[in-house]
N, C-alpha and C positions, 0 to 999 in steps of 0.2 A: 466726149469724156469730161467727168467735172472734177475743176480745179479748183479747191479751197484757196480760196483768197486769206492775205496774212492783213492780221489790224493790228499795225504797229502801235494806237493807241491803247487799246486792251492789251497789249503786251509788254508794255513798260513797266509797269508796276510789279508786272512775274519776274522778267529778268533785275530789276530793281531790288526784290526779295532774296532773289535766286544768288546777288552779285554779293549784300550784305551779310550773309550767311556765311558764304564763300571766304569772305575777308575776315569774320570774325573765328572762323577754325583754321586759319592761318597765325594770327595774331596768339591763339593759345597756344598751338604748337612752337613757334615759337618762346613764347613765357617759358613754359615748362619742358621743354628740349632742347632749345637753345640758348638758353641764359644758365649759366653754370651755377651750381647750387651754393657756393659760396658767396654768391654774390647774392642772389637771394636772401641768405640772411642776412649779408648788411643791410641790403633795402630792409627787410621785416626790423631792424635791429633798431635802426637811424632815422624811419619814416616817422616823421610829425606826430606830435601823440593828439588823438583829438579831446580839444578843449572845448568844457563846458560854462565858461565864465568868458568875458570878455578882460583886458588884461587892465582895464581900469576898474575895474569893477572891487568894493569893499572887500577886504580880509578881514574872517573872522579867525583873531590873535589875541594874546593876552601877555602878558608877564605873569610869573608864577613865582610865589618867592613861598619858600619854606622859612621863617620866623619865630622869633620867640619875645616876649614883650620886654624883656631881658634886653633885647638886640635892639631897642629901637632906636638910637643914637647913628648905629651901623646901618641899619636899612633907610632911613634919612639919608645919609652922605650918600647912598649909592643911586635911590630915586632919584634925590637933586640934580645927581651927574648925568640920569639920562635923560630929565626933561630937560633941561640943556644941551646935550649932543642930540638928539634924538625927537625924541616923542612932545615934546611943546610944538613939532611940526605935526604930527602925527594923531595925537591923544589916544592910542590904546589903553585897556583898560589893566588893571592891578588888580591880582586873584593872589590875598595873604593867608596861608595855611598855619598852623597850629596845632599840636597836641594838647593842647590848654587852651581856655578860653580867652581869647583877646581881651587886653583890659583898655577900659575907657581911655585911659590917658592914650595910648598905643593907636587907636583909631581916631582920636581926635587931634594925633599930631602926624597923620600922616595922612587923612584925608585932605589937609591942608597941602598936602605939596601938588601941585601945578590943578588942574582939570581934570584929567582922564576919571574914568570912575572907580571905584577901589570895592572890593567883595571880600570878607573876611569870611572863614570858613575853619571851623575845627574836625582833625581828625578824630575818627573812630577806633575801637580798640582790634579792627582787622587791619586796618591798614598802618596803624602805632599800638604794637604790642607782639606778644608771643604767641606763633597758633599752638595750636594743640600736638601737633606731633613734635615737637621741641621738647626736649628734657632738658628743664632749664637746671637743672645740678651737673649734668654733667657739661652745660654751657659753659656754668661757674667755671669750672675746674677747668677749664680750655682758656678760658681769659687769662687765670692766675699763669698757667703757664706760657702765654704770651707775653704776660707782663714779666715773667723771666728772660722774654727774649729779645726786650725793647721792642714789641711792635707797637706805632703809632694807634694810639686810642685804644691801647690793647684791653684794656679794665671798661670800658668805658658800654653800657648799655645802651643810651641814647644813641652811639653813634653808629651803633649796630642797626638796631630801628631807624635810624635816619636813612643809610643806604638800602634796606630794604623797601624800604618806602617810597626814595625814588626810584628803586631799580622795579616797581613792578605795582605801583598803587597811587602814586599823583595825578596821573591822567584818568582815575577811574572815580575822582572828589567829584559829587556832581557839580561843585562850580565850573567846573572844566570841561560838562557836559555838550555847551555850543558852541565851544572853539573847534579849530581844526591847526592852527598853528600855536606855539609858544618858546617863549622867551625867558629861559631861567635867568633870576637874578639871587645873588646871595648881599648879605650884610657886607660893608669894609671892603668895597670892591669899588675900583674905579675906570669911570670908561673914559679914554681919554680924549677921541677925535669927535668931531662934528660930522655926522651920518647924514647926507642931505639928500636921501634916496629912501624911499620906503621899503625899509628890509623884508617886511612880510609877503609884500607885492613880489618885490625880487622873488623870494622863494617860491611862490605859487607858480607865476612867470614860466619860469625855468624850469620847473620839477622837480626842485631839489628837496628834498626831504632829512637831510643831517647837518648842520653847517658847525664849526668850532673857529675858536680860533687857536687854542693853545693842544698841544701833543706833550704827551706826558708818559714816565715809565714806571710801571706799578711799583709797588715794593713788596718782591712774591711772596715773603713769609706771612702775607695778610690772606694770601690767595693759595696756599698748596696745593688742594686740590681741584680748582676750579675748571682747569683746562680739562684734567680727567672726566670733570665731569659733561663739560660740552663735549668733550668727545665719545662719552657712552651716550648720549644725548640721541647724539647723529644717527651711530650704530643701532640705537633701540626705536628709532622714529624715523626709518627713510623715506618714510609718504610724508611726512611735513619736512624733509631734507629736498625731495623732489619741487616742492617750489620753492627753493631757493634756488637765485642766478645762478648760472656756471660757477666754479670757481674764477677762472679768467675773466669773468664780466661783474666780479665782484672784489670789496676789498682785501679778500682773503688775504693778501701778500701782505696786507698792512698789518695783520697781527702774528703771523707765523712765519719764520723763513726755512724751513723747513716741512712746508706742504703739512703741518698738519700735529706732527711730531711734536711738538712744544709747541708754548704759547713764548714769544718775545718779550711780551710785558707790554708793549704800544697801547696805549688806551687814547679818546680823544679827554681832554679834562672836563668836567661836566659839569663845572662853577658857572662856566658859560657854556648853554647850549640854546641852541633855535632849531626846532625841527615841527616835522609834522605829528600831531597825536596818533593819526591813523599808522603809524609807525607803532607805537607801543600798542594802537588797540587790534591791532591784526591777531587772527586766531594761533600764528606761527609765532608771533611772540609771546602771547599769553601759555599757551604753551611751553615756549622755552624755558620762560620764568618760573612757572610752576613748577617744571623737572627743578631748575634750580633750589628753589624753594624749600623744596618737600627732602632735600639733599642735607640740607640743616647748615651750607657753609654760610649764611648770612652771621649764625650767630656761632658756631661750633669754630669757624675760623674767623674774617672782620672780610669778609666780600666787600669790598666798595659796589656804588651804582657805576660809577666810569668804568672799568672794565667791565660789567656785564652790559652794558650799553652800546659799549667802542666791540667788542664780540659779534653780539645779536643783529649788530648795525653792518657790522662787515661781512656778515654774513645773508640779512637781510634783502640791501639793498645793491643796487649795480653802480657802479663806480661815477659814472654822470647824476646822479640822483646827492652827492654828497656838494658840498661847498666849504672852502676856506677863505674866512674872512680877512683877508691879510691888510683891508683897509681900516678895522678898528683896533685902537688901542687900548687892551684892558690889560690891571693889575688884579692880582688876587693872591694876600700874602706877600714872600716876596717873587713873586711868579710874575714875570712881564711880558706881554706880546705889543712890541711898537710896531705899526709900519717900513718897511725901507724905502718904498717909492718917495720920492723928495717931493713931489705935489700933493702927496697924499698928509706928508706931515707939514703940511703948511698949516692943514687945519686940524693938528694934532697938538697936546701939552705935551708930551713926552721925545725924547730923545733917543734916535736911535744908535748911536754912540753908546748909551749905557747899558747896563745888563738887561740883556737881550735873551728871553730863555730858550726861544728857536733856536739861537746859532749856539748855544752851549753843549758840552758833549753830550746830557742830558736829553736833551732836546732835537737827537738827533732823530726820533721817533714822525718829526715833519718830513724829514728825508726820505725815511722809510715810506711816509705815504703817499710822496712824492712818485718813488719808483714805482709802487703798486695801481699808482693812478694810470701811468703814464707804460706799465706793463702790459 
């Protein structure tokens, strides 16, 4: 009788195959059966995002200052203050906008402040001016009766054009066209601490994409209808509501406390902002702003950019994605964000003993986005 002889040599590589097969439909049955689906989404939620830069690697940032040659006394004092806290480490460059042409004296006394490099750029009449579906008579007539009801800036058309301009057209100047982060700054503003970390870096770092330092509460007769409107917004667009975060994985709480029903008035203050441009140029914002836009409360009522921004943002983006700067010191007006941590104001001018606009009953708007954070 013939007996096939076994060749353990020839048959190690079968069972070898046979063994790895085996262990890897083990290993998925488990993933997918035995790991509970809540947890699954924290892993998908929390897993590393992967990066495509190395974490030293340059940012491209800017400063973006909206000016007038009117201002230029004011946007000195504020430059000075941040190449000294700041950017004399650093040297970003300065991108200065205009509805008017910049005049000689204006460029030749501000090229002069520190290194960095300076690009002047004037608006065009889409992004400073009236479009076409605006009935600018019965704007008129909306102003005059504002101006019956003391709202701030209520007459005032420039400053109409000014918020809409940045709620939905400064990121789209093409000086702004090769940045990806920016750095508002305004005239008569003061930064008060010594920044000895590259804030651009930080944000890219981390992922953050919104950072403030100041929380502020609208004053709603500038705004009556605005909330109406982001919420027919929603109702009439829920394939661009569909990517946005959860509610709970986003700021939502920060601007409503009641799920939706009203708006609270929270905004972040938008004198100081550093975020990502890809934030306003996403197609879910441009979007948004356009509903807004085409709605006429920029000029029919006084929309500021801070609430359409502190909105879009809270709605945008996911609660880890935002940052508070609680280690810089700015003024604007009489509006003050000092520090509290006592090593941080070592390397601050300011005092946190004095009017302080976070801890004012005002200012309890950082509270708010405290809980929402931390919801």
């Amino acid at each position: 009788m013939f007996i096939p002889s076994f060749n353990a040599r020839r048959s190690t590589p079968v069972l070898l195959f046979l063994f790895s097969v085996a262990l890897i439909l083990i290993l998925l049955s488990f993933y997918y059966f035995a790991v509970p689906t809540g947890l699954l989404e924290v892993w998908n939620d929390y897993q590393e995002p992967q990066r495509h830069f190395n974490t030293d690697d340059p940012v491209s940032a800017c400063f973006v200052i909206l000016v007038r040659n009117s201002e230029l006394d004011g946007i000195k004092s504020s430059i000075d203050q941040m190449e000294k806290t700041f950017n004399h480490k650093y040297n970003y460059p300065y991108v200065f906008l205009n509805d008017d042409d910049f005049s000689a004296e204006f460029i030749e006394n501000t090229k002069s402040l520190g290194t960095a490099e300076k690009f002047y750029g004037k608006l065009d009449e889409q992004m400073w001016g009236y479009p076409k579906f605006i009935n600018q008579s019965f704007a008129a007539e909306r102003r005059k009766e504002m101006v019956e009801t003391q709202v701030p800036y209520a007459d005032s058309e420039s400053y109409r054009h000014m918020c809409r301009f940045q709620s939905g057209f400064f990121f789209r100047h093409p000086l702004l066209d090769k940045y990806d982060y920016y750095w508002r700054i305004e005239p008569n503003v003061d930064f008060l601490c010594d920044i000895d970390y590259d804030v651009f870096k930080f944000m890219r770092n981390n992922g953050k994409k919104y950072a403030f330092t100041l929380t502020f509460v609208e004053f709603m007769k500038t705004i009556p209808s605005l909330w109406d409107t982001v919420l027919n917004f929603r109702r009439e667009h829920p394939e661009i509501v569909s990517q946005f975060p959860p509610k709970e994985k986003s700021l939502w709480k920060f601007i409503t406390d009641d799920d939706g029903e009203s708006y609270n008035s929270c905004h972040f203050w938008t004198n100081f902002e550093i975020a990502s441009l890809d934030l306003w140029r996403s197609s879910e914002y441009l979007k948004f702003f356009n509903y807004l836009d085409e709605s006429g409360g920029f000029f029919y009522e006084r929309w500021g950019d801070a609430p359409v921004h502190s909105i879009a943002a809270a709605m945008l983006l996911r609660k880890d994605e935002f940052h508070f700067f609680h280690d810089m010191g700015y003024r604007h007006t009489d509006v003050l964000h000092c520090p509290a941590d006592e090593q941080v104001l070592q390397k601050c001018s300011c005092n946190h003993d004095s009017f302080v606009w976070d801890d004012y009953e005002k200012g309890s708007c950082l509270k708010q986005y405290n809980r929402a954070l931390l919801d």
